[in-house]
C-alpha positions as a Markdown table, in Angstrom:
| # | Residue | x | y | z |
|---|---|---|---|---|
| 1 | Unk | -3.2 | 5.8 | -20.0 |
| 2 | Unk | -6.5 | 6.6 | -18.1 |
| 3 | Unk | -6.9 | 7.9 | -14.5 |
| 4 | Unk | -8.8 | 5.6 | -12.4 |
| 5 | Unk | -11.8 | 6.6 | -9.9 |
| 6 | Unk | -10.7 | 5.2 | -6.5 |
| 7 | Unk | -13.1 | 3.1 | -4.4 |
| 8 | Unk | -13.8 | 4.6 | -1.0 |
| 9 | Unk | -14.4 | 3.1 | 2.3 |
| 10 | Unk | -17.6 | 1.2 | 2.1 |
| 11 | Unk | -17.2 | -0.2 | -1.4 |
| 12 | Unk | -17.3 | -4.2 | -1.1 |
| 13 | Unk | -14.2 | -4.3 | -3.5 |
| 14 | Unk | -12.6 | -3.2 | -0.6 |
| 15 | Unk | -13.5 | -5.9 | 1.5 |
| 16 | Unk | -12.6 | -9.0 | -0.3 |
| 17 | Unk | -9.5 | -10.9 | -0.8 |
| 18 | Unk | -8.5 | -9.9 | -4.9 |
| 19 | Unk | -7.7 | -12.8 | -7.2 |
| 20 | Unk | -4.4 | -14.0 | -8.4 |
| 21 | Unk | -3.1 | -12.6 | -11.7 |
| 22 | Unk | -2.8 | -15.9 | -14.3 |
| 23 | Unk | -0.6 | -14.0 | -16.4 |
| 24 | Unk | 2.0 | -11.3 | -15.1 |
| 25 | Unk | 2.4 | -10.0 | -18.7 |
| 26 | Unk | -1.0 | -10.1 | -19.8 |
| 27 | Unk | -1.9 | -6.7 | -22.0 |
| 28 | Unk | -4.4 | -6.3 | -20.0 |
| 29 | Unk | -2.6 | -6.4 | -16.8 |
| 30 | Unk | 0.6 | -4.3 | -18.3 |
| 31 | Unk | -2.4 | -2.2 | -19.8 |
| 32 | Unk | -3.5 | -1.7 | -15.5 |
| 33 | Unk | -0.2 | -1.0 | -14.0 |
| 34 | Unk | 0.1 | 1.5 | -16.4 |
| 35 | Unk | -3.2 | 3.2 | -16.0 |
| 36 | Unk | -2.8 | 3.1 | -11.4 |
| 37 | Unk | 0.6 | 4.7 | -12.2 |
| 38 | Unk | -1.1 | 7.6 | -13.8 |
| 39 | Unk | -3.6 | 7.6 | -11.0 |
| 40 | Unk | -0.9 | 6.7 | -8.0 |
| 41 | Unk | 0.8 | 10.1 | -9.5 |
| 42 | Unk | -2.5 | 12.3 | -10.0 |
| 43 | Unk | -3.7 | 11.0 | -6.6 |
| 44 | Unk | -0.4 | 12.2 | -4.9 |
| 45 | Unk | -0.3 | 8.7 | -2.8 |
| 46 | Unk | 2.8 | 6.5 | -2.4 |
| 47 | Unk | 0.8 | 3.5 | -2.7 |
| 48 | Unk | -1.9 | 1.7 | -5.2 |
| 49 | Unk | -3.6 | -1.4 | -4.9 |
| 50 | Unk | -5.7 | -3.1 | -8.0 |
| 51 | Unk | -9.0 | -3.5 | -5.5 |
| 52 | Unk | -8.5 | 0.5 | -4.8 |
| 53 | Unk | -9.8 | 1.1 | -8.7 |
| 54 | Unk | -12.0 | -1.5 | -8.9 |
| 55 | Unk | -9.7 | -4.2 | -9.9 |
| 56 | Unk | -10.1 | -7.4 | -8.0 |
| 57 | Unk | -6.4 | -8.7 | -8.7 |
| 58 | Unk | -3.4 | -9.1 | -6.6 |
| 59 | Unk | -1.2 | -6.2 | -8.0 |
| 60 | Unk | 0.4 | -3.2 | -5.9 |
| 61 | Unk | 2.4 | -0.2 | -6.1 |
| 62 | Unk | 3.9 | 1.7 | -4.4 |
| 63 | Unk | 7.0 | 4.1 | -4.1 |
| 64 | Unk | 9.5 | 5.8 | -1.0 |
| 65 | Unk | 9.7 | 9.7 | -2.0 |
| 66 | Unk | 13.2 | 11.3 | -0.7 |
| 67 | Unk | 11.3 | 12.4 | 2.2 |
| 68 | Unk | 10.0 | 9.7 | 3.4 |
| 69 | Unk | 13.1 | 7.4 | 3.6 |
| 70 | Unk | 14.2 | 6.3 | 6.8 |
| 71 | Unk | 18.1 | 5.8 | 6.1 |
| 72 | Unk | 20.0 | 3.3 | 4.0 |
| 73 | Unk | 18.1 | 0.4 | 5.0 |
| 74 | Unk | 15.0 | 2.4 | 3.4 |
| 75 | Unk | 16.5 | 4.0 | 0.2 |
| 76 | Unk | 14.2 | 6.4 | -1.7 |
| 77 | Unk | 13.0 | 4.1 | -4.7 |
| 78 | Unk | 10.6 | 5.1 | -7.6 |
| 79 | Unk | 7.9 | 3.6 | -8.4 |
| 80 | Unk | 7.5 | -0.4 | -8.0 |
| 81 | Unk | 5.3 | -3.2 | -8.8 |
| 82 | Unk | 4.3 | -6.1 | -7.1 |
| 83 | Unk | 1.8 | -8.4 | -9.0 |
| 84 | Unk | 1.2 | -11.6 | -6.8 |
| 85 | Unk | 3.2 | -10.8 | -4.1 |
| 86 | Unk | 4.0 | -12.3 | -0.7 |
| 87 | Unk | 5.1 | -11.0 | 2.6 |
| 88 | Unk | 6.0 | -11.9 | 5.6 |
| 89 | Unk | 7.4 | -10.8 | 8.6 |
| 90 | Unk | 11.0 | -10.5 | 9.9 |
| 91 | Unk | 11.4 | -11.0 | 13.5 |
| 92 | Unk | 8.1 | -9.9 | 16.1 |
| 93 | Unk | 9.1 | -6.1 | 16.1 |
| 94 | Unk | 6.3 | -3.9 | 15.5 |
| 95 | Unk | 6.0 | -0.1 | 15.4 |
| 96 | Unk | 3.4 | 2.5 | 15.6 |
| 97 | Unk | 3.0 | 3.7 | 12.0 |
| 98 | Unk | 0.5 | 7.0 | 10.9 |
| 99 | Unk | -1.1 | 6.1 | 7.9 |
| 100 | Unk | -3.6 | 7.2 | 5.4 |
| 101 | Unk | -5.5 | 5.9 | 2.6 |
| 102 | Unk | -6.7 | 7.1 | -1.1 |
| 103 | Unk | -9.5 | 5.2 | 0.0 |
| 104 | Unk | -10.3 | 6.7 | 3.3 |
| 105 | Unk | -9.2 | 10.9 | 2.4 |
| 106 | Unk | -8.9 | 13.1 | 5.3 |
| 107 | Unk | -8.4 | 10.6 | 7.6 |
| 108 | Unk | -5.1 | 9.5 | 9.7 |
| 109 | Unk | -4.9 | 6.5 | 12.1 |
| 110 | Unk | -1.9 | 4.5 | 14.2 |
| 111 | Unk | -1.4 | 1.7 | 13.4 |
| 112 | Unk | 0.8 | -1.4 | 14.7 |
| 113 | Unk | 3.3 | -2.8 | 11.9 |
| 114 | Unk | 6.0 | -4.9 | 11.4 |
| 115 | Unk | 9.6 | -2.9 | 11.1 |
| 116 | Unk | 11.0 | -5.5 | 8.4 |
| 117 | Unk | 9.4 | -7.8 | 5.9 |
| 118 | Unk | 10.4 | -10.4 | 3.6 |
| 119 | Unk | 8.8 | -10.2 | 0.0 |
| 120 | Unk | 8.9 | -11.9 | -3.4 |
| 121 | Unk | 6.1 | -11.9 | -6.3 |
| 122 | Unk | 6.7 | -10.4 | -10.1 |
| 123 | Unk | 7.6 | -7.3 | -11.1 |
| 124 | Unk | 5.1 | -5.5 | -14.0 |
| 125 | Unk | 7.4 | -7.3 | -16.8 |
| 126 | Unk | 7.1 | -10.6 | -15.2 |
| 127 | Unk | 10.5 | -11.2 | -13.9 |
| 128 | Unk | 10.3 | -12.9 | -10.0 |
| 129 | Unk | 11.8 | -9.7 | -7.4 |
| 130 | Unk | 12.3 | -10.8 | -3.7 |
| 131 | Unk | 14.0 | -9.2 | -1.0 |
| 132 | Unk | 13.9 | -7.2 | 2.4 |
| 133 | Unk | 12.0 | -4.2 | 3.5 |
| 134 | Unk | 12.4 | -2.1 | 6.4 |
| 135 | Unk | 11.5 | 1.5 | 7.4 |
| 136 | Unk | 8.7 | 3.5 | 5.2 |
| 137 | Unk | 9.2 | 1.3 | 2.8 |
| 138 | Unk | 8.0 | -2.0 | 4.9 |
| 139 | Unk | 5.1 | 0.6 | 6.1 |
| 140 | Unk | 3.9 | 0.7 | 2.2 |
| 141 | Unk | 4.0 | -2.5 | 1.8 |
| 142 | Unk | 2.2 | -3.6 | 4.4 |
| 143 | Unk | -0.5 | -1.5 | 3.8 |
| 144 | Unk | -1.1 | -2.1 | -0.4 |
| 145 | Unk | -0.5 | -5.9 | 0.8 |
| 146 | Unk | -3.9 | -5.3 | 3.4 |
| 147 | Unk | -5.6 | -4.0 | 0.4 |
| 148 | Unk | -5.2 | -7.2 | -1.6 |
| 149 | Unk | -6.7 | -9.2 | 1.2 |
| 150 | Unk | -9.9 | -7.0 | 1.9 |
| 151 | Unk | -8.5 | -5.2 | 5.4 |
| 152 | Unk | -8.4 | -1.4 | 5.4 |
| 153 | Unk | -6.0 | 0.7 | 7.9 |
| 154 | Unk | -8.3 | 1.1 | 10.9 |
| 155 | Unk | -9.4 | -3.0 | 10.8 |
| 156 | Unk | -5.9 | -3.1 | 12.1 |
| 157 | Unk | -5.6 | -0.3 | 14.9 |
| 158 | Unk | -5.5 | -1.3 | 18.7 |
| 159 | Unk | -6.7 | 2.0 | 19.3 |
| 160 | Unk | -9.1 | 4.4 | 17.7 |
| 161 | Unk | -8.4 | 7.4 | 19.6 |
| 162 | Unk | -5.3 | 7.4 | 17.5 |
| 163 | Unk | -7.6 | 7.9 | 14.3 |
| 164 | Unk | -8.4 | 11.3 | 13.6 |
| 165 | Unk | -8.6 | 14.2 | 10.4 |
| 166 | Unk | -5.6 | 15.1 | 8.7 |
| 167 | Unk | -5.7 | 18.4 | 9.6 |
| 168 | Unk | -6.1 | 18.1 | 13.0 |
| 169 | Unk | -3.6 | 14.6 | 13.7 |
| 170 | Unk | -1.2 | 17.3 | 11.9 |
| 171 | Unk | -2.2 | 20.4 | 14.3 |
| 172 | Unk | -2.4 | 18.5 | 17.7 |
| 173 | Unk | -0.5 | 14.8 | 16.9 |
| 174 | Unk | -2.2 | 11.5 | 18.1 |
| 175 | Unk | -2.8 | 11.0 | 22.0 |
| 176 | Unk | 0.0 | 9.0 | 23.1 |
């Protein structure tokens, strides 16, 4: 396993919609997830997407740490993969969610989201997964699922006075 550089805001592999995977259980794709796991955990993120390290495919991870869950609907999970996957939402409710980006460090931004979202695509040993996410976990998603289809966090805010540092968003909040 290798750790990955991560591409940084600006990069065009960033900005494009990534390709579809041909084959799920292709070495070389089993030989990626295995090598953005490594990279997900050096990195300290909860989420990886393929265009992130330079990959231009339609593959995700992404994980809800203890902490982060937001009940039983939103169960802390490990790790996950999503190669090809799908989402859409459930229902019109939206919520302000603070995210960041491995691809944007230092930098938090609000930013409108879908609570719930209905998924499917293949799992890193090729087997179809589907379901419902809510919570954190519908957060992550969302997010890795931008990445795959060229749009980066602040594309999506209504309001960029809600985008600030890390440290200071933690000091001071967002203006509400």
């Amino acid at each position: 396993m290798a750790i990955l550089k991560i591409a940084r805001m600006g990069h065009p592999v960033l900005l494009r919609r990534a390709e579809d995977v041909a084959d799920v259980t292709a070495p070389e794709i089993t030989s990626l997830i295995q090598d953005m796991m490594e990279t997900l955990k050096d990195a300290g993120g909860v989420g990886l997407a393929a265009p992130q390290v330079h990959v231009s495919k339609r593959v995700f991870l992404y994980f809800v740490p203890e902490s982060r869950s937001e009940g039983e609907d939103d169960p802390p999970c490990d790790v996950q993969v999503l190669i090809n996957p799908v989402l859409e939402p459930v229902g019109e409710e939206q919520v302000p969610r603070l995210e960041g980006c491995l691809s944007i460090p230092g930098l938090r931004g609000e930013v409108p989201r879908y609570r719930r979202v209905r998924y499917a695509g293949y799992d890193q040993k090729g087997n179809p997964v589907h379901g419902v996410a809510s919570g954190f976990r519908a957060n992550v998603m969302q997010h890795e699922m931008d990445h795959l289809d060229g749009i980066l966090y602040p594309m999506r805010m209504d309001d960029l006075g809600k985008l600030g540092f890390d440290t200071e968003v933690t000091r001071y909040g967002v203006r509400t």
